[in-house]
SEVO-42688 format. One record per residue (C-alpha): chain; residue number from 1; y, z, x. Coordinates in steps of 0.1 Angstrom, whole numbers, plus 5000, padded with zeros to 4 digits. Each point is the difference from the previous one (the first is absolute). Layout:
<rs>
R,chain,resi,y,z,x
R,A,NUM,Y,Z,X
...
</rs>
This chain:
<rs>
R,chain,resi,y,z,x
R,A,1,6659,7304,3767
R,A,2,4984,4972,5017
R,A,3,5009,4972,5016
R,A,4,4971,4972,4998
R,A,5,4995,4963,5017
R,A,6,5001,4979,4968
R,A,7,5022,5022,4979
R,A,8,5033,4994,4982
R,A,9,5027,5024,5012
R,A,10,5029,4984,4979
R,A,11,5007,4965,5013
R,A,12,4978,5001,5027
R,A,13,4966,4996,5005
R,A,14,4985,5021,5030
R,A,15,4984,4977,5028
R,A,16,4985,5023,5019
R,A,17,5010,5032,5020
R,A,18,5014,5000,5033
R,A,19,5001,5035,5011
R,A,20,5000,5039,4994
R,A,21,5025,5021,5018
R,A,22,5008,5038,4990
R,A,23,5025,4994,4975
R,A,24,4996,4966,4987
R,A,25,4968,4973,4993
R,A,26,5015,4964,5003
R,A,27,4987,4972,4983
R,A,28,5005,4961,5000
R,A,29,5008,4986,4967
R,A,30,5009,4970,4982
R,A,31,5029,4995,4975
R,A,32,4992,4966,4978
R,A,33,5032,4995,4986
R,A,34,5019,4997,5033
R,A,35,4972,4988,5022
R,A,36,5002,5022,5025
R,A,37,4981,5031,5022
R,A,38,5011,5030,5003
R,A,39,4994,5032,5013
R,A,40,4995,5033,4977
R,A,41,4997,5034,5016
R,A,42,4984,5025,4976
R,A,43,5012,5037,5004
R,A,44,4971,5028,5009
R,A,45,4997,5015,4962
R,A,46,5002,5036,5013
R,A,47,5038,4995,5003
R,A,48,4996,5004,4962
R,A,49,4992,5034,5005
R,A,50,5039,5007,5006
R,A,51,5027,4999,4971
R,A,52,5020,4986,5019
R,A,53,4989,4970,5017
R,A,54,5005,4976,4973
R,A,55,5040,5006,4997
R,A,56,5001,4996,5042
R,A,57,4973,4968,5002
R,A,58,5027,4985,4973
R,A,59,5031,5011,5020
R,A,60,4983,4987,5038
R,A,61,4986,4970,4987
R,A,62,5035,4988,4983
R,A,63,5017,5010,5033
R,A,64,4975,4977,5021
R,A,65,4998,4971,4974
R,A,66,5040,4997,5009
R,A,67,4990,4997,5036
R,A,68,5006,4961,5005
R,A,69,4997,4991,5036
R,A,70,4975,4972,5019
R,A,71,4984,5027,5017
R,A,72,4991,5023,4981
R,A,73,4969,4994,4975
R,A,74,5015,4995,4961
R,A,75,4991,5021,4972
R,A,76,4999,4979,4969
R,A,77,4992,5026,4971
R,A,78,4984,5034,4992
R,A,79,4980,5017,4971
R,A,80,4972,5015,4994
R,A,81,4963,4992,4982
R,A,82,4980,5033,4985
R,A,83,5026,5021,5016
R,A,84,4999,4988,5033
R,A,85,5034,4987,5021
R,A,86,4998,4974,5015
R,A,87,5024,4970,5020
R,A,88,5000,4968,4998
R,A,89,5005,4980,5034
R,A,90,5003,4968,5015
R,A,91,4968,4990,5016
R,A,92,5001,4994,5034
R,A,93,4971,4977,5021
R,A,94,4995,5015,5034
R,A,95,4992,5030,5017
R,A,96,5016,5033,5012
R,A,97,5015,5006,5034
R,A,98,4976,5028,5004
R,A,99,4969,4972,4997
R,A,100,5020,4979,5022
R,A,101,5005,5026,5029
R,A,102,4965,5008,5000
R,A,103,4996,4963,5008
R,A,104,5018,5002,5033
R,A,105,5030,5003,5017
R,A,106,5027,4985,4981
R,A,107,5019,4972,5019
R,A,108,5040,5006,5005
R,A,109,5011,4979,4976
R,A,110,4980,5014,4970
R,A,111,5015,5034,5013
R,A,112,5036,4985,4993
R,A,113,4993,4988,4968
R,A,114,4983,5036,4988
R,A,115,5025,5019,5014
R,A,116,5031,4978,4985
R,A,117,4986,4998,4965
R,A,118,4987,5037,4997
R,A,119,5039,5012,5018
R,A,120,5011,4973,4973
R,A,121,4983,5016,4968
R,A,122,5009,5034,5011
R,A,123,5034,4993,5002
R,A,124,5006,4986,4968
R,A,125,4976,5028,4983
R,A,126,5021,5029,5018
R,A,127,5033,4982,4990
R,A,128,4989,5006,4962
R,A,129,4992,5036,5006
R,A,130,4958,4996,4999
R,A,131,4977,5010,5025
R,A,132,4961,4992,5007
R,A,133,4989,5027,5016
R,A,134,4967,4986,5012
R,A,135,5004,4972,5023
R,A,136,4970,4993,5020
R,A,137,4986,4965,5012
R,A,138,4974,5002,4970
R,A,139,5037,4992,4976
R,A,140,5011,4971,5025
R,A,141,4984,4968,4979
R,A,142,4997,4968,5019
R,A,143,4997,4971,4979
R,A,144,4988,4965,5005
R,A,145,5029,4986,5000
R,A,146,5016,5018,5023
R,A,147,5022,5022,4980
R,A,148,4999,5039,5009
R,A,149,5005,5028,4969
R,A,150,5001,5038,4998
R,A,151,4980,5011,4978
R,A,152,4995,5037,4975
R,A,153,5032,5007,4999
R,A,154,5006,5029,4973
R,A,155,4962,5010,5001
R,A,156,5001,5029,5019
R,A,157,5036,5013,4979
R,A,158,4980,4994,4969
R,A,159,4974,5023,5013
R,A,160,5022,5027,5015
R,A,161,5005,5034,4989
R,A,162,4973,4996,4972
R,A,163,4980,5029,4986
R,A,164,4968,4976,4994
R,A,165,4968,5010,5023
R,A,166,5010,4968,5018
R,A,167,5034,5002,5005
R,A,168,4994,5035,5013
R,A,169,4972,4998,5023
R,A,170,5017,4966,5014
R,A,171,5025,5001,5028
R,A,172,5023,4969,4994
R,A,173,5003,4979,5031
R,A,174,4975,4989,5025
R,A,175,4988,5028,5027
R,A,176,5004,4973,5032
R,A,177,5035,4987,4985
R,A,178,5015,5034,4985
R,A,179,5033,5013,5012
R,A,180,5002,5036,5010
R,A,181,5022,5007,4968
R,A,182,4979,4983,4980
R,A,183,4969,5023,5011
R,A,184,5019,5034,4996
R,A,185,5006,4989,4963
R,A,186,5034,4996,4999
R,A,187,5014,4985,4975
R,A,188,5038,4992,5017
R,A,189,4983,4966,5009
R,A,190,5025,4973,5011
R,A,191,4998,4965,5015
R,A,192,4992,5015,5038
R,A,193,4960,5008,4986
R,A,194,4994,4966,4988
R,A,195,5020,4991,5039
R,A,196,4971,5022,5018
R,A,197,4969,4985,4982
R,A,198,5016,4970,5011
R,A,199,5000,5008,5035
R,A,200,4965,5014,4997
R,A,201,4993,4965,4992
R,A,202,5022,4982,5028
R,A,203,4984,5026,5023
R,A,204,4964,4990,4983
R,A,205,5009,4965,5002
R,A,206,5008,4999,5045
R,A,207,4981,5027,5012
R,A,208,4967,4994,4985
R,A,209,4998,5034,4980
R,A,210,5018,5024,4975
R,A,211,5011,5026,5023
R,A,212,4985,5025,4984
R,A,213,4959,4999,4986
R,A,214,4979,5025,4997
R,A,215,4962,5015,4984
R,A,216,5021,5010,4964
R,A,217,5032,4990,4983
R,A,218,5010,5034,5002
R,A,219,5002,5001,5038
R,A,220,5020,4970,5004
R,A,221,5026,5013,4977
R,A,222,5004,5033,5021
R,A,223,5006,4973,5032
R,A,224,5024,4981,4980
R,A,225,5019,5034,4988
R,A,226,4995,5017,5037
R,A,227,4985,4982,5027
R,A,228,5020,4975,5025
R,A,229,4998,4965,4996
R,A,230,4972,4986,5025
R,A,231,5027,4977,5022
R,A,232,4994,4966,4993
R,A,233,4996,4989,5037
R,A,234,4979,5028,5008
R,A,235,4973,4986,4970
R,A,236,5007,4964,5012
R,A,237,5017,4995,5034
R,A,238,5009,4965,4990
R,A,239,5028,5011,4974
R,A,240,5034,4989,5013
R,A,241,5017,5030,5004
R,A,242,5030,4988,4981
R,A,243,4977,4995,4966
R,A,244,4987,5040,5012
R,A,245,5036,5009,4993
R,A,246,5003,4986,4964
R,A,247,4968,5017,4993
R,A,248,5010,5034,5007
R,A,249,5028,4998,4982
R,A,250,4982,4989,4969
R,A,251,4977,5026,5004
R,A,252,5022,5028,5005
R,A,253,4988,5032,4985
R,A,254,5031,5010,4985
R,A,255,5017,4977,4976
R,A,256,5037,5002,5017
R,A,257,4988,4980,5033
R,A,258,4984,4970,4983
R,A,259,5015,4968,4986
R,A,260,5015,5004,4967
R,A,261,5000,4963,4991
R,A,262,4972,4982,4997
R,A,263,5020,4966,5014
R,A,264,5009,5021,5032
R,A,265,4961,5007,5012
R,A,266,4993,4962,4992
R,A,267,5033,4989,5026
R,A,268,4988,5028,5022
R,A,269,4964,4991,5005
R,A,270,5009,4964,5000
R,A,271,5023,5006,5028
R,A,272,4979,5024,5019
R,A,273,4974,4972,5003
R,A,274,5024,4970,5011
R,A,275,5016,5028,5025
R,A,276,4961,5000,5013
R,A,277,4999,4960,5004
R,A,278,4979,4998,4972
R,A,279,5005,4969,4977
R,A,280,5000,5007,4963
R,A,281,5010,4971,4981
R,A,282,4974,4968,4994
R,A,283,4976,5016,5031
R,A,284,4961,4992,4999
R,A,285,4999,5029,5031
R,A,286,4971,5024,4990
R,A,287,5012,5041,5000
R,A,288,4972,5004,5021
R,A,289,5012,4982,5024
R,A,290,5031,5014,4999
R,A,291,4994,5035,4997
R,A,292,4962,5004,5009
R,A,293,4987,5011,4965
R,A,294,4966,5020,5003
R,A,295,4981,4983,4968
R,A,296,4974,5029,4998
R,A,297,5029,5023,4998
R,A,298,5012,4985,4964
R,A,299,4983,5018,4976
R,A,300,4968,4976,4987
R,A,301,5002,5003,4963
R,A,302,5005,4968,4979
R,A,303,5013,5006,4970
R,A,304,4996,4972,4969
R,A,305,5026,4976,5002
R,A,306,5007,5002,4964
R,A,307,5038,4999,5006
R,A,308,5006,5029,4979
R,A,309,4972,5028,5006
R,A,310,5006,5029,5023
R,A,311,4970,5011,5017
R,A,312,5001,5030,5022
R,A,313,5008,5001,5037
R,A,314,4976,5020,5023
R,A,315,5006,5020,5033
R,A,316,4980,4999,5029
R,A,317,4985,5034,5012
R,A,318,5013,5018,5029
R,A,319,4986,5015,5029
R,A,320,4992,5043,4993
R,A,321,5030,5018,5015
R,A,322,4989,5014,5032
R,A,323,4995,5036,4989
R,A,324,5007,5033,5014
R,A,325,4977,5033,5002
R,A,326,5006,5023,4967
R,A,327,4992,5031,4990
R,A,328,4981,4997,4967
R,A,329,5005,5037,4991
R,A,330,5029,5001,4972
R,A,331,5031,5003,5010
R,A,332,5035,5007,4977
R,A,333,5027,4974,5015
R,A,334,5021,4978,4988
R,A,335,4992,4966,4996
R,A,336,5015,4968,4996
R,A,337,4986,4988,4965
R,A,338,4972,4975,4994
R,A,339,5009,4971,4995
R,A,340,4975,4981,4981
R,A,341,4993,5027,4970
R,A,342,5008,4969,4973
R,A,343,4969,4985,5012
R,A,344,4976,5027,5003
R,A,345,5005,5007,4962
R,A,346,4990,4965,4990
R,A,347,4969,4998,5022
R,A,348,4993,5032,4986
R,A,349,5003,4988,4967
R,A,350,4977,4970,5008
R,A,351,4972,5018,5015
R,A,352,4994,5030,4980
R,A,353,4973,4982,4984
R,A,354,4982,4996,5030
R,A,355,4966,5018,5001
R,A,356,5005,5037,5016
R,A,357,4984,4998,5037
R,A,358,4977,5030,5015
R,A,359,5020,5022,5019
R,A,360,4991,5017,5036
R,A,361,5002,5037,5004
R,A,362,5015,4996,5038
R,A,363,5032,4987,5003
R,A,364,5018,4987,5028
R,A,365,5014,5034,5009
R,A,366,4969,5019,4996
R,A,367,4983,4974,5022
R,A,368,5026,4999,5031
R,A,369,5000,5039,4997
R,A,370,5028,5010,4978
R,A,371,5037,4999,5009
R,A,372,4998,4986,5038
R,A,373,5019,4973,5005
R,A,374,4986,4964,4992
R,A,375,5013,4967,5007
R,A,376,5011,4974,4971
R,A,377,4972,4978,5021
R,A,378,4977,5030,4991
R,A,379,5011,5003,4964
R,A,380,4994,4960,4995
R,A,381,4966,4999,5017
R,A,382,4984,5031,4982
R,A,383,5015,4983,4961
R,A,384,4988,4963,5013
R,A,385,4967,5023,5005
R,A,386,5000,5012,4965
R,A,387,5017,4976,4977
R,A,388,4988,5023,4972
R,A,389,5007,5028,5006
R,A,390,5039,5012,4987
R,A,391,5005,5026,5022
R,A,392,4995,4977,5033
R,A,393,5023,4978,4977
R,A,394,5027,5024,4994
R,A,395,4997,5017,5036
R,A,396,5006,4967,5012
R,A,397,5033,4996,4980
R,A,398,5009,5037,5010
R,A,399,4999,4990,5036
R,A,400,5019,4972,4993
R,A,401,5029,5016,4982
R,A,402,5005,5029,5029
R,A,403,4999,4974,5025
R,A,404,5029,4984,4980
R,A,405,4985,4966,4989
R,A,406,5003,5001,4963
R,A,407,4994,4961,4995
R,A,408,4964,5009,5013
R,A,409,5001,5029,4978
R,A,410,5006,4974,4970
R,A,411,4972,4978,5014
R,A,412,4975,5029,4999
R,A,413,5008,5016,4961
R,A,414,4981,4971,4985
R,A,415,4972,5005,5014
R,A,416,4999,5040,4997
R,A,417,5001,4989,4961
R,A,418,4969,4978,5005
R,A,419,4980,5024,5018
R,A,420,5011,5028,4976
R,A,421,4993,4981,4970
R,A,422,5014,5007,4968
R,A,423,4989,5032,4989
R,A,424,5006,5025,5030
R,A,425,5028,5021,4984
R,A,426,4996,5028,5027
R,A,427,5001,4975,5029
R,A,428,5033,4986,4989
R,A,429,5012,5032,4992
R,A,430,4992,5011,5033
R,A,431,5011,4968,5016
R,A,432,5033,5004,4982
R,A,433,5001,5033,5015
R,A,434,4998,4988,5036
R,A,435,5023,4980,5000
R,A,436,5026,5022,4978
R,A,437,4995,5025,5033
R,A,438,5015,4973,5023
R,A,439,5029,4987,4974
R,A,440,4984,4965,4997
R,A,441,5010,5008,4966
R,A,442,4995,4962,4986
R,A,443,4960,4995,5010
R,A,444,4999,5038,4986
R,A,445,5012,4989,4968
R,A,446,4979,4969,5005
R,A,447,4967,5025,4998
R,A,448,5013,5025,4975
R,A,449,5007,4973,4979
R,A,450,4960,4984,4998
R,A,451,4993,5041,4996
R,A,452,5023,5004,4970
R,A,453,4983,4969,4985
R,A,454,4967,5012,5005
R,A,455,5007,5031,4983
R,A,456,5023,4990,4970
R,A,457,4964,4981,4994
R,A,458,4986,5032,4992
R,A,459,5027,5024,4984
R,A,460,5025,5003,5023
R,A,461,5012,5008,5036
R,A,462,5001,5035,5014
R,A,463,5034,5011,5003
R,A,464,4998,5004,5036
R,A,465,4997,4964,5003
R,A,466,5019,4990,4978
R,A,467,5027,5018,5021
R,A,468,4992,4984,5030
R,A,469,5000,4969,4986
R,A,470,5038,5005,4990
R,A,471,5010,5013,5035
R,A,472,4984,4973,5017
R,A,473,5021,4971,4973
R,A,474,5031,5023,4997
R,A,475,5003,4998,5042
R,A,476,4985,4967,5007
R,A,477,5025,4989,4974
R,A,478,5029,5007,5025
R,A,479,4999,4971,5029
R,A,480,5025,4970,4984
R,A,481,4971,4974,5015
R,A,482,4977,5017,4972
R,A,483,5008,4975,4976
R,A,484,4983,4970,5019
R,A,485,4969,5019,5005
R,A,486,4991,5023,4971
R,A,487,4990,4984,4967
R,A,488,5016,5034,4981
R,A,489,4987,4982,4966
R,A,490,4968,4995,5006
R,A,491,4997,5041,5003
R,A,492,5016,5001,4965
R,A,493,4970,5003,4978
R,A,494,4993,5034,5019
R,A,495,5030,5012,5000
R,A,496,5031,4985,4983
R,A,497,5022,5030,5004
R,A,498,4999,4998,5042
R,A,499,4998,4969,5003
R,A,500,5035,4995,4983
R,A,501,5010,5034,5019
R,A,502,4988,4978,5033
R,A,503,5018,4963,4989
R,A,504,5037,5023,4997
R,A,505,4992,5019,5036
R,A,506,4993,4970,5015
R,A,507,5032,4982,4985
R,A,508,5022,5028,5008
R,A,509,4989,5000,5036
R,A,510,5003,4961,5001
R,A,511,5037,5000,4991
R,A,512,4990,4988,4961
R,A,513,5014,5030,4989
R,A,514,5005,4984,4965
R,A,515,4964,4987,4997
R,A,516,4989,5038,5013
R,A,517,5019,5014,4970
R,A,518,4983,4980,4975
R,A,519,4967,5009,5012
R,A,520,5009,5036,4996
R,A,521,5012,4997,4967
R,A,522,4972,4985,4986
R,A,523,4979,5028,5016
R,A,524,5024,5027,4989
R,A,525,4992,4987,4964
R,A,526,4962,5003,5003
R,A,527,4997,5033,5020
R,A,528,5040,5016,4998
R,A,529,4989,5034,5012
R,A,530,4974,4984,5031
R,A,531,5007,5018,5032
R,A,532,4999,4968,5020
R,A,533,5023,4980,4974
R,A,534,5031,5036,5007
R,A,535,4993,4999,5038
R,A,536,5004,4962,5000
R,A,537,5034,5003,4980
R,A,538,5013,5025,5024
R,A,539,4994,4976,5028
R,A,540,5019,4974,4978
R,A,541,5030,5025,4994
R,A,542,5000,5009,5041
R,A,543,5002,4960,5005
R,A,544,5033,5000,4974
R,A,545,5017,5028,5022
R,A,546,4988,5024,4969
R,A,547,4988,5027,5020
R,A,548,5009,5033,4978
R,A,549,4977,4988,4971
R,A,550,4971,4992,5024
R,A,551,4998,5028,5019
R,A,552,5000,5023,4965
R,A,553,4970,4976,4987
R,A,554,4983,5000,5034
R,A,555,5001,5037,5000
R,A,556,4986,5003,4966
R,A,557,4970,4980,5017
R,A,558,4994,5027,5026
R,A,559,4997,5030,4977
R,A,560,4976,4982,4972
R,A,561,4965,5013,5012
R,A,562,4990,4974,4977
R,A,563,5017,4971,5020
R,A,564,4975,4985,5021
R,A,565,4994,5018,5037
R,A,566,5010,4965,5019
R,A,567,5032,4993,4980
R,A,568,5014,5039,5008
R,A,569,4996,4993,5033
R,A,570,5017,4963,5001
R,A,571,5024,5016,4970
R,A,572,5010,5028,5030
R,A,573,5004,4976,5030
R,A,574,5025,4978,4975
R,A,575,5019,5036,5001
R,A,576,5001,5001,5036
R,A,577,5018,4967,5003
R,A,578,5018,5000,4970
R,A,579,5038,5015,5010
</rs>
């Protein structure tokens, strides 16, 4: 399924490649009959893996090969060679508008000309009913001649809602340009998402930065979904305030109080910087002159400008929150989820082949004298002291979930799993169990899950975890922001059953009711009498106004001694608040 410099694919000959992305390899090529370059982007062959993908690449590329418009890159053909999709594009000489912001500032005029064309493309693309749903500087080509195009339009559709390993441990859309909708997973997607990444960019493009950056992708998607946008002249005193006005609006968190029309942000933006005296059309004036551009604070990464290859973006780290004094004795509260689960599975993944390092017999607690109270500062020194050691590790990210800082808590799991190694099933059991006794229920399932693997390595988990493991999925499932952060999939070789059990909770409490019935279905079919799968439908028949038939299966839960201990006591508190 390769795609080699020298080879024939069809007509074309293959020139050389030009980049690698996460979903696509592009290549230059050379078609002899019509003389002419052009640009072929090769599909990741792990979409293969879902039955699917084939009848929606077909469907998404015809619907992009109608796109005809001067600003948006043209997609000439499609097909595939040893069962491998891919498009055929035009070929364009230049470089990206990511490469070209790493340069420098960008001068006034060249902000215009991006701005109208990429407002342009939109337009005409949202006026045929078809979205992009990843527009970031990195699919902004600049050519040499001048002419600006929108590139991968349709990639990220063709790779949506796929069941391949890819498809489902991807997130379509780019962390520093994804619209709060987008990163809850819904799929209601309208013309306002492809509005915001555009505003990212605008915002990107005159303050010097993407207003939100970060040490994981996982962490800016919770500031996109939650956090307030950093005020433009508060990053960069130097932004008119008039141009601050258009970028809130773009980058309103709710949908309802942006701009709808991709023409009206162009006209407003444009406006707001005449109203500031700054001249647009034909002007040689350098943005940091006008608005004081910081170069160190635009991300340095160059990317290849190979006019079609994405290449990811990076964040710059931030400073450690300031932190609080704890009490590292467990504690049962409630707790805002974790937000950065989706990670923490694939790191886990990765490094469980990492050799298993020595662990000490004193851990933090033990050293500091039990459960007195200890400072985050404390926590931090004592596991930069011991970088081996799992339980300085996992006390760290302990202390860091009671003191309310879960994105530190996502920074830490990583390295609990490198410490640990990968054959410690009674740490991560244990592990799992500390954080179950706070309700950090994602990072619980996090380390039930690496203790399930272990032991389905040799026979078989004990039952007792294997229940834990379920609690800690079936209640992490619940927060509608799960979707952006927890790669459910990738769990499915342990357990298919609850993992489908935590896609329909998940759903149901995300307002994709629809989606959250089909998951349960298709669990009801492999396990119809599974405790989870009846307690799940009674939530499902509460949501419908159906409360007679959920109380009577909900009771049935709390008198089968065989129904797991956790689920009679969740199955009992749905009783309390069901009328």
């Amino acid at each position: 399924m390769s795609f080699n410099v020298g080879e024939n694919i069809g007509p074309y000959r293959i020139i050389e490649q030009l980049g690698q992305g996460g979903m696509a390899s592009v290549f230059k090529a050379y078609h002899a009959s019509l003389d002419r370059y052009v640009a072929i982007k090769a599909l990741h062959p792990a979409f293969n893996q879902d039955p699917n993908f084939e009848a929606r690449f077909q469907r998404e590329a015809r619907v992009v090969a109608k796109l005809e418009h001067s600003n948006i890159v043209p997609v000439y053909d499609y097909a595939e060679h040893e069962k491998r999709p891919y498009l055929i594009m035009k070929f364009v000489e230049g470089e990206t508008l990511k490469w070209r912001m790493d340069q420098g500032p960008l001068t006034a005029d060249e902000i215009t000309r991006i701005v109208d064309a990429v407002g342009s493309a939109l337009s005409y693309a949202h006026k045929q009913g078809v979205l992009h749903r990843d527009i970031k500087p990195s699919n902004v080509l600049l050519s040499e001649d001048g002419q600006i195009y929108l590139a991968d339009f349709g990639l990220a559709r063709m790779a949506q809602a796929g069941e391949s390993t890819l498809s489902s441990d991807m997130m379509m859309g780019t962390p520093q340009y994804i619209s709060p909708e987008q990163a809850m997973g819904k799929s209601d997607l309208d013309n306002r998402t492809d509005l915001y990444s555009f505003g990212v960019m605008l915002y990107e493009m005159v303050v010097g930065k993407v207003p939100f950056s970060a040490d994981t992708p996982f962490s800016i998607i919770h500031d996109h979904i939650y956090s307030p946008l950093p005020l433009p002249r508060v990053v960069n005193p130097a932004v008119p305030e008039s141009v601050e006005r258009v970028l809130l609006k773009a980058l309103a968190k709710e949908r309802d109080d942006r701009f709808d029309d991709s023409a009206k942000l162009v006209e407003a933006f444009k406006s707001a910087w005449n109203d500031a005296g700054v001249p647009m059309q034909g002007s040689d004036l350098s943005a940091s002159q006008v608005l004081h551009v910081d170069k160190e604070t635009v991300i340095p990464q160059r990317v290849d400008p190979t006019r079609v290859a994405s290449a990811p973006a990076k964040g710059t780290k931030k400073k450690p929150d300031e932190p609080e004094a704890i009490d590292i004795s467990k504690k049962k509260r409630s707790r805002w989820i974790w937000i950065g689960a989706g990670s923490l599975v694939i790191m886990c993944l990765c490094l469980g082949i990492l050799t298993q390092n020595n662990r000490r017999e004193a851990n933090l607690t033990q050293d500091l004298g039990g459960n007195q109270k200890v400072s985050v500062n404390d926590a931090l020194e004592f596991a930069m002291e011991n970088p081996e050691d799992p339980e300085a590790q996992l006390d760290l990210a302990l202390a860091y979930w009671d003191a309310d800082q879960p994105r530190k808590v996502e920074e830490t799991l990583p390295l609990i799993v490198k410490a640990a190694g990968p054959d410690d099933e009674e740490f991560y059991w244990s592990a799992g169990d500390d954080f179950a006794s706070t309700e950090a229920w994602i990072p619980a399932s996090a380390m039930y899950f690496q203790a399930v693997r272990i032991y389905n390595g040799s026979g078989g988990a004990p039952e007792d975890l294997t229940e834990a493991f379920h609690e800690s999925m079936y209640k992490g499932a619940e927060r509608p922001e799960a979707a952006a952060f927890l790669q459910f999939d990738a769990l499915s070789d342990i357990d298919q059953s609850m993992v489908l059990i935590a896609k329909a909770r998940n759903a149901l409490y995300s307002n994709r009711v629809e989606d959250g019935r089909a998951y349960l279905n298709q669990a009801r079919r492999l396990h119809p009498d599974l405790a989870e799968v009846k307690m799940l439908q009674a939530e499902f028949d509460r949501h419908d106004g159906n409360l007679l038939p959920a109380r009577n299966a909900v009771k049935e839960l709390t008198s089968n001694p065989e129904v797991p201990e956790w689920l009679r006591i969740f199955a009992e508190e749905f009783l309390k608040r069901t009328p």
